[in-house]
TIBAVO-357596 format. One record per residue (C-alpha): x, y, z. Coordinates in pm, whole numbers, plus 32768, in hexadecimal, padded with zeros to 4 digits. Layout:
BEGIN
XYZ/...
end
This chain:
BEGIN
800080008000/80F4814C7F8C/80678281800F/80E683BB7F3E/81C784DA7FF7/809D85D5802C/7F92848E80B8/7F7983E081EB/7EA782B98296/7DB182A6837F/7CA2819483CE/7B82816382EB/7A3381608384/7A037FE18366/7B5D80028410/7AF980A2851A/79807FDF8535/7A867E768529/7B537F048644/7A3C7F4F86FD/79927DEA8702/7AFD7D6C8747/7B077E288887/79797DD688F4/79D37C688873/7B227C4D8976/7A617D528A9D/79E67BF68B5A/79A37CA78C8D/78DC7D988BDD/79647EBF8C96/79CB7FB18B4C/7B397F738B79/7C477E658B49/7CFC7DA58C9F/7E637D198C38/7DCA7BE38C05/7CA07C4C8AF1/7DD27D108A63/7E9B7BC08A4F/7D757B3089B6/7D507C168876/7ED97BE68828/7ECE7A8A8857/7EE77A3C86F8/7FC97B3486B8/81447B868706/80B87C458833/80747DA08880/810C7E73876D/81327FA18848/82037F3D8959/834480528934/82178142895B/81B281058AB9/805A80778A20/7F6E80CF8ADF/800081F58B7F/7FE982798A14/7EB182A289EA/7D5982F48AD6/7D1B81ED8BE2/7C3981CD8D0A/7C7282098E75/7D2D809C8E86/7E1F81028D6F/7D5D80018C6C/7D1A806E8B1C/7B9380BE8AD8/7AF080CD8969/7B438239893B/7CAE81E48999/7CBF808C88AC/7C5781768797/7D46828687A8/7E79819887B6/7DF380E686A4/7DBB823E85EA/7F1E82B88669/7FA5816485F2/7F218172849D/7F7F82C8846A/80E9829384B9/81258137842A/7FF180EF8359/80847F6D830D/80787F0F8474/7F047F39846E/7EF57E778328/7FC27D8383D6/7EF97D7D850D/7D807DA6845D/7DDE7C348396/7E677BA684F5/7D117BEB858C/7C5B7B74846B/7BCF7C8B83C8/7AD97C0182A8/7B567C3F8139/7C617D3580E1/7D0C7DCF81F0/7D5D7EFA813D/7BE67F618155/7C357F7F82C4/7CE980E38278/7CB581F98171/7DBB82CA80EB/7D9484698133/7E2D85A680A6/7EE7865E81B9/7E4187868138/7CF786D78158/7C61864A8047/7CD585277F85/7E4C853F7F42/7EF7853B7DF6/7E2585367CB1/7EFF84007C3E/7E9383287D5C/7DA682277D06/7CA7826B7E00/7C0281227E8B/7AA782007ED7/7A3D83117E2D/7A0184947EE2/7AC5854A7FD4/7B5484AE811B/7B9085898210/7C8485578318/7C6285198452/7DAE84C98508/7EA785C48519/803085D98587/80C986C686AF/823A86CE8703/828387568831/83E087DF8891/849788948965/85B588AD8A7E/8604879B8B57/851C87E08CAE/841B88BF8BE9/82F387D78C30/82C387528AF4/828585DE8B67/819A869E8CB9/80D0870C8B56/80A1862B8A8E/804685248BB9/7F1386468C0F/7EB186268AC4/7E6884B28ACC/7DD184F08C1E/7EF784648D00/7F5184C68E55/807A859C8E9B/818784FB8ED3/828185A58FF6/83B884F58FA7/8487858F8E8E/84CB849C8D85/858F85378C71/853D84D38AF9/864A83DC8A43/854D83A4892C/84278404885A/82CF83C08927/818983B7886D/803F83FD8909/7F2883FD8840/7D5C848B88D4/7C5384E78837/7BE986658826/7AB58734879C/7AE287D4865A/7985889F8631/78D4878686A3/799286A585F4/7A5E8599868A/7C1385838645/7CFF84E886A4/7E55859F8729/7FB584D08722/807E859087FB/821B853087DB/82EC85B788C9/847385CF8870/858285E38976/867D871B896A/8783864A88A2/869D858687B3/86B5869786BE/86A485A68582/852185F38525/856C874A84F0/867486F58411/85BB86378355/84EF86F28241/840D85C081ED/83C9858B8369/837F86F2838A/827186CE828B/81A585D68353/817A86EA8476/804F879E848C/80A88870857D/81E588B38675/81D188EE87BA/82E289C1886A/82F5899D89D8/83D68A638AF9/83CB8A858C58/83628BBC8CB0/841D8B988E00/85488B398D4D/860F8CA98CCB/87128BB28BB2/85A28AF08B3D/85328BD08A21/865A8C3089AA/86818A8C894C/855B8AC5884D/85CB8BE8878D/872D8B2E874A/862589F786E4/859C8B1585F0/86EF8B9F8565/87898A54855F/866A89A58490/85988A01835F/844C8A168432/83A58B4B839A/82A88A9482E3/81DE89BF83E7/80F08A3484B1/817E8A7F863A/80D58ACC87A4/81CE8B1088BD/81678A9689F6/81F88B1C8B4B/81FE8A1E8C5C/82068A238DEB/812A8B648E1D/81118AEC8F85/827E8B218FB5/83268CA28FDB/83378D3A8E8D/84628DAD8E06/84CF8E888D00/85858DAC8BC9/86B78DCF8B4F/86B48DFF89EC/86C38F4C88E0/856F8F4D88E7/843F8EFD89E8/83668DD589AB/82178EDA8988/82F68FB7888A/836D8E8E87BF/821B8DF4877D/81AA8F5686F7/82DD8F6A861F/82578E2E858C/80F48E768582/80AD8D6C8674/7FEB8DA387D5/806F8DBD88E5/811D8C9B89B3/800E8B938A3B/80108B698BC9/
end
C-alpha cells in the first residue's frame, strides 16, 4: 500500500466499526475497558502487543485503574495507523478482519481532501482527515512530558524523569463538533533528528514549543531551535510551563510576548 509524499493513513470507518467489535468481543467482564488478561486475549494470535516501547497504555486515555477503555483502544489504533499504517494492516489480518484488509484504512490528503490526483482512489469523494500529528519540543526540564501526560488525562507525575527518546501520546479532541484525534510526540533536548529531517517535518501539523517560564536559559533553547532549523513554514504555539512556580524574566534578545508578535503568533500559552 504506497502512500504519496503529500497523503497519509488513517482508519476507514469499517476500520474503526471492526476494532470496535474486537474490543466488545475481548471486554468479558463487560466493564468498557480491557484487564491485562482481556488484553492478552486479543494479541493472542498475534506477535503480541505492538506498542510496547510506547508505554501502551500510558499512551493513550485509560480509566481510574490505568486500563485502556474504548475511547483509549481507538486512539492508539488511530495513532498507530497514522504513524505506521502497515502495522494496522498487519494487525487487522491477525484479528481476522473479513476480506481485504486494506478496506480497514483510507488514504487522506494532508491538506484535506483526497491526496494526489494520480492516486487511484479505492472510494470515490473527499476523505477528510481526522488524525493529526504534534511534535512537541523543548529544553530538558521544560515540562514537556508533565504536558503531554495532561493531555491524555494522566496524573502528574512528581519525580523528574528526563526524556532519552521520542514519546507519543495520542486523545481525542472536538473540532466544531467534530471528533479528532491528536498524536502528540514529544522529543528530548538532544533528539534533534526530526527537525533535520525535511520529509519528517512534513508529517507535522503543528509544533509545539515549550519553556519553563521559571527557568531564565528555557526560551532562549527555542529560538536557537528556530535559527538552527528551517521551521518557518509549519504552524507553531509556544507554550510556557510551571505558572505555579516564581516567574522570571528570560534570557534571550527578545521576550517570549515580543517574539510571538514578531511572528504574528499569540502570545505564549500558560
Amino acid at each position: 500500500c504506497d502512500v504519496p509524499n503529500d497523503c497519509c493513513v488513517e482508519l476507514s470507518p469499517s476500520g474503526y466499526a471492526f476494532l470496535t467489535e474486537i474490543f466488545k468481543r475481548y471486554d468479558a467482564d463487560g466493564d468498557s475497558a480491557l484487564i491485562p488478561e482481556e488484553l492478552d486475549n486479543i494479541f493472542s494470535l498475534s506477535p503480541g502487543v505492538p506498542w510496547k516501547h510506547s508505554k501502551f497504555p500510558e499512551s493513550t486515555v485509560t480509566n481510574a485503574a490505568g486500563y485502556v477503555t474504548l475511547e483509549g483502544w481507538l486512539a492508539q489504533w488511530s495513532m498507530s495507523t497514522l504513524l505506521d499504517h502497515k502495522l494496522t494492516l498487519a494487525y487487522l489480518a491477525y484479528f481476522g478482519f473479513p476480506g481485504d484488509t486494506r478496506d480497514g484504512i483510507c488514504i487522506v490528503g494532508r491538506n484535506g481532501g483526497s491526496g494526489s490526483s494520480g492516486l487511484k482512489k479505492r472510494k470515490k469523494g473527499k476523505q477528510q482527515r481526522n488524525v493529526f500529528l504534534c511534535y512537541v519540543v523543548g529544553a530538558a526540564g521544560s515540562g514537556k512530558s508533565s504536558l503531554i501526560r495532561a493531555f491524555a488525562k494522566k496524573p502528574f507525575a512528581e519525580e523528574y524523569t528526563p526524556t532519552t527518546r521520542s514519546t507519543t501520546t495520542v486523545n481525542s479532541v472536538d473540532v466544531k463538533g467534530a471528533e479528532k484525534y491528536l498524536v502528540m510526540q514529544e522529543f528530548g533536548p538532544y533528539d534533534t533528528s526530526v527537525l533535520q529531517s525535511r520529509r519528517q517535518l512534513e508529517y507535522c501539523d503543528l509544533l509545539v514549543m515549550v519553556y519553563d517560564s521559571s527557568d531564565p536559559t528555557s526560551f532562549a533553547y527555542l529560538t536557537k531551535l528556530r535559527s538552527n532549523y528551517s521551521l518557518d513554514n509549519l504552524p507553531v504555539i509556544f507554550v510556557a510551563t510551571k505558572s505555579d512556580l516564581d516567574f522570571v524574566e528570560q534570557r534571550c534578545d527578545t521576550l517570549p510576548d515580543i517574539y510571538c508578535r514578531e511572528l504574528k503568533l499569540n502570545s505564549p500559552l500558560y
